[in-house]
C-alpha positions in Angstrom: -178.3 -0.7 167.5 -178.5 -4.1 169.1 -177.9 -7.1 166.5 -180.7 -9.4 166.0 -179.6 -12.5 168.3 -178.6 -9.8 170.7 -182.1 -8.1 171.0 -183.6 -11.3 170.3 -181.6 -12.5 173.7 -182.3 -10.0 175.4 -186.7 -10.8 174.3 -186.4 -14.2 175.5 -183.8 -13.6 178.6 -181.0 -16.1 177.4 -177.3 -15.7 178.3 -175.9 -18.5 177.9 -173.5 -19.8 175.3 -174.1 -18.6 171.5 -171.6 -21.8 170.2 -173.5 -24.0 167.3 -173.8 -27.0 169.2 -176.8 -29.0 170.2 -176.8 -27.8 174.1 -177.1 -24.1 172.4 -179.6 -25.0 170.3 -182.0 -26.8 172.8 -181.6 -23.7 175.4 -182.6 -21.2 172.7 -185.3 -23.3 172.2 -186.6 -23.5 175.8 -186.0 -20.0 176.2 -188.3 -18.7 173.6 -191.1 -21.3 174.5 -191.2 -19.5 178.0 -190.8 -16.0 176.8 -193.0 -15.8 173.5 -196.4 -16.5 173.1 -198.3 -18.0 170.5 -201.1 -16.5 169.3 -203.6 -15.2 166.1 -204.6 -11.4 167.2 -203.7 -9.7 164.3 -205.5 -12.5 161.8 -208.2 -12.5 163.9 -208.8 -8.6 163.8 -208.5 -8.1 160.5 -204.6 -7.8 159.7 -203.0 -10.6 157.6 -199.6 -11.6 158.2 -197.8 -11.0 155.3 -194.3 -9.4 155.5 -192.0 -12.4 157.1 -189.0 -10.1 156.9 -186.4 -10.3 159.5 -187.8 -6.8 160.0 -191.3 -7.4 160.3 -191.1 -10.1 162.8 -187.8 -8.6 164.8 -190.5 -5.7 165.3 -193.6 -7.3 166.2 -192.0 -10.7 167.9 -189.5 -8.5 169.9 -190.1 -4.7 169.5 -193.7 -4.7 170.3 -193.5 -7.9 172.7 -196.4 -9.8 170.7 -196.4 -13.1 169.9 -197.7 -15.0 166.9 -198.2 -18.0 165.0 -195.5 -20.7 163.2 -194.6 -18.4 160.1 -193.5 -15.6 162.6 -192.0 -17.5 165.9 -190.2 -20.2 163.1 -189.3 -17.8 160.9 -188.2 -15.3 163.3 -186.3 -17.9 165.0 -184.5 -19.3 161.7 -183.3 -16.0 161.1 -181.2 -16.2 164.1 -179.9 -19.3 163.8 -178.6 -18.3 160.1 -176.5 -15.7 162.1 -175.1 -17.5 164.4 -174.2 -19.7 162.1 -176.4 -23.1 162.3 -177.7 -24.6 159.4 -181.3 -23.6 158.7 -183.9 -24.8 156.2 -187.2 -23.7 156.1 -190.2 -27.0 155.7 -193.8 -27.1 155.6 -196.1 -29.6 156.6 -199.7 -30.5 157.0 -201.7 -30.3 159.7 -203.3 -33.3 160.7 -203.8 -32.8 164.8 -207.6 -33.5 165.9 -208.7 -34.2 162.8 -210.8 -37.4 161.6 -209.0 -40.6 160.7 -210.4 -40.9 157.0 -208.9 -41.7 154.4 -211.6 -40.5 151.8 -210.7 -36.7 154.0 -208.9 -34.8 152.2 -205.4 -34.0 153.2 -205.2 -29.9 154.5 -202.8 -27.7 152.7 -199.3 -27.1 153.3 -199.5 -24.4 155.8 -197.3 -24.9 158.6 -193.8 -23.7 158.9 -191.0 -25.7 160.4 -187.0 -25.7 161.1 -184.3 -28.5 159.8 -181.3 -27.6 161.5 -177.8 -28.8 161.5 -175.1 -28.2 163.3 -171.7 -26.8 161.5 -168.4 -28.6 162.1 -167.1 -31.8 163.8 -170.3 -32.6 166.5 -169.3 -36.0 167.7 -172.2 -37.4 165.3 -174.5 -35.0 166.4 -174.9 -32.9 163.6 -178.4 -33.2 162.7 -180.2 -32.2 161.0 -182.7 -31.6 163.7 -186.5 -30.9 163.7 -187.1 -27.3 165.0 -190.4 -26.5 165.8 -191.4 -23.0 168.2 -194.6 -22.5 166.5 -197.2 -25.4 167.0 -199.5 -23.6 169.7 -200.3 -25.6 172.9 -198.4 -28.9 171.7 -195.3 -27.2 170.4 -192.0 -29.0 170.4 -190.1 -28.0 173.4 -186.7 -29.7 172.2 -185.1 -30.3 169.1 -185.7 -34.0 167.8 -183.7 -35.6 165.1 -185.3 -35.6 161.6 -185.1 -39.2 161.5 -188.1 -42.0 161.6 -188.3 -44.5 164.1 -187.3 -43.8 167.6 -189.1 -42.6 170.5 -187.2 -39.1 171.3 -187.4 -37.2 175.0 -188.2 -33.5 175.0 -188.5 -31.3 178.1 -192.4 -32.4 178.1 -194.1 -35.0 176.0 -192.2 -37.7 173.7 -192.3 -37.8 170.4 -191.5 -39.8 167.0 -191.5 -39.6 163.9 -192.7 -42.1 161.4 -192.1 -42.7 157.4 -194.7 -41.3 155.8 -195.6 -41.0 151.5 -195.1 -37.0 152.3 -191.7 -37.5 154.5 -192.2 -38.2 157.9 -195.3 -38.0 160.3 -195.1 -36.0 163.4 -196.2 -37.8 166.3 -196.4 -36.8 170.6 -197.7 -38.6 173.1 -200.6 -37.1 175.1 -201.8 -38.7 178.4 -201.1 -42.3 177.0 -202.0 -42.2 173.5 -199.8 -41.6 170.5 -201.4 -38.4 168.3 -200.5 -37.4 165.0 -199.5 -33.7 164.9 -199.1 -33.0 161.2 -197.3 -34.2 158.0 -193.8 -33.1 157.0 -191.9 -33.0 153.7 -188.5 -32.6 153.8 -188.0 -30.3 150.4 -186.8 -27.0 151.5 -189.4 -24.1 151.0 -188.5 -20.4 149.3 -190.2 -17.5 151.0 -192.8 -17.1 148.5 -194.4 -20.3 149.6 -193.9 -19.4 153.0 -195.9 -15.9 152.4 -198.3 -17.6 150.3 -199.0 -20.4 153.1 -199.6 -17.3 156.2 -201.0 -14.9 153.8 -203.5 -17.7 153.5 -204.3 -18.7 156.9 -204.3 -15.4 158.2 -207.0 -14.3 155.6 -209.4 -17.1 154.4 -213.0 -16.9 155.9 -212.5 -20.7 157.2 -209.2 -20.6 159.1 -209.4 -20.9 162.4 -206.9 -18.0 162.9 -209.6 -15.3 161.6 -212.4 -17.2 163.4 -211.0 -17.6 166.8 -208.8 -16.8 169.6 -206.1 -18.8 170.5 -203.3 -18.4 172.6 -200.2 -20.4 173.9 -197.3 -20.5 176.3 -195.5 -23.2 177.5 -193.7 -23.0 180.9 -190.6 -25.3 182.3 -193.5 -27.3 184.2 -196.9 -26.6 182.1 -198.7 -26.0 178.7 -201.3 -22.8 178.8 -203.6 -22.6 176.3 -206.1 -20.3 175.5 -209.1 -21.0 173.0 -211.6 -18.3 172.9 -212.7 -17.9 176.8 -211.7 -21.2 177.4 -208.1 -21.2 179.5 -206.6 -25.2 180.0 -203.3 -25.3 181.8 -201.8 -29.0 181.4 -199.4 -30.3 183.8 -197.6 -33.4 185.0 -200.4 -34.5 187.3 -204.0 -33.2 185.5 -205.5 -30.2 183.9 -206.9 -27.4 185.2 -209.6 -25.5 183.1 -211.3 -22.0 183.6 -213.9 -20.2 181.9 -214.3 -16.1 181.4 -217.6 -14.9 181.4 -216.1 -11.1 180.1 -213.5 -9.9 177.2 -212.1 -7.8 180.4 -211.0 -11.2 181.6 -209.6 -12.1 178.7 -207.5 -9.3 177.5 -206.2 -9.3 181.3 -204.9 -13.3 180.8 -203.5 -12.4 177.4 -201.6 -9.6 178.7 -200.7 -11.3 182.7 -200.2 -14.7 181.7 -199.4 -15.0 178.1 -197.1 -11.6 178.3 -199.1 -9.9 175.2 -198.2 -6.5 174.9 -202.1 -5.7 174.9 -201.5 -2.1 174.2 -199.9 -2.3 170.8 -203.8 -3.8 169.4 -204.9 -0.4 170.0 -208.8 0.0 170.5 
């Protein structure tokens, strides 16, 4: 039986090196952006994600070639990076992304799963820790950033910074010009009970958006696909591109084509 960075490998297609060092760490992460998808079908038909075992998501992320939404892709890939032997803490934040500037709103709950990851050893500085973030949807981090406030940091895609904020640091990307706040980050460690509490949550209340509607990411070496209901954008270097589907036919055929959901395993 294949060990879990091995089959996990093997799910995303990576062969290079497995040494814990920032070059390792950054290919991983491009690897599984490509290879997983994001996405809220078993929320959205009924079934609450609630076991974040190594288990649970090695069989549904990697077994059953599904994809799914921060608690599963960050807390699958966190699990691998304690094996090979990074330095892993599990964070949560707040999502703030496309929502109203005001101050009398009231801030969202904690419910979104992160990575802080260092790097064991003698790095030339580089140690970390590092944000580590596989599970944000269409405007997920395609690099590791350092978990520092200030600077302007490159990823494969968009750049993003952090800033001070009263919870720990802001999350920030820049999207066609304009600087927009992702979500809110604290940097206390989170046990697994707050983790299952935070996805048992969104994956069952009558007002998240992950039982209410579809939603689908992927995010190529040179794009960002992103699915919302029968809406499909595809962001590039030079524009957008936007298509409707009038059927569910044509939907369940772009989940399964372009987004590489195993479309048999939601059975009928």
């Amino acid at each position: 039986m294949a060990s879990l960075p091995d089959a996990y490998f093997t799910r995303i297609g990576y062969t290079g090196a497995v040494e814990t060092t920032l070059d390792t760490l950054s290919a991983v992460v491009a690897a599984h952006n490509r290879s997983i998808p994001f996405e809220n079908l078993d929320p959205l038909t009924g079934t609450p994600v609630v076991d974040l075992s190594s288990e649970a998501l090695a069989d549904k992320l990697i077994d059953r070639r599904r994809g799914g939404y921060c608690y599963e892709h960050n807390g699958l890939l966190g699990y691998v990076l304690d094996d090979l032997g990074f330095g892993v803490q599990r964070l949560a934040g707040r999502v703030v992304w496309m929502r109203p500037d005001d101050p009398a709103d009231p801030l969202p709950a904690q419910t979104h799963q992160v990575l802080s990851v260092t790097l064991p050893g003698p790095q030339d500085g580089a140690d970390g820790p590092y944000l580590v973030d596989v599970g944000f949807g269409g405007q997920t981090l395609t690099s590791p950033i350092r978990l520092v406030a200030g600077p302007v940091q490159r990823t494969r895609h968009e750049p993003y910074r952090l800033l001070d904020h009263a919870e720990g640091f802001e999350l920030q990307a820049e999207v066609r010009g304009e600087w927009q706040s992702l979500y809110l980050l604290s940097p206390q460690p989170r046990p697994r009970i707050d983790l299952e509490v935070g996805s048992w949550y969104v994956s069952t209340h009558p007002k998240s958006g992950f039982v209410t509607g579809l939603t689908a990411a992927l995010v190529t070496d040179d794009a960002r696909w992103n699915l919302r209901g029968r809406h499909l954008t595809v962001h590039r270097a030079g524009g957008s591109e936007k298509t409707r589907f009038d059927t569910a036919a044509e939907v369940l055929d772009v989940l399964g084509e372009r987004f590489g959901i195993n479309i048999a395993d939601l059975g009928d």
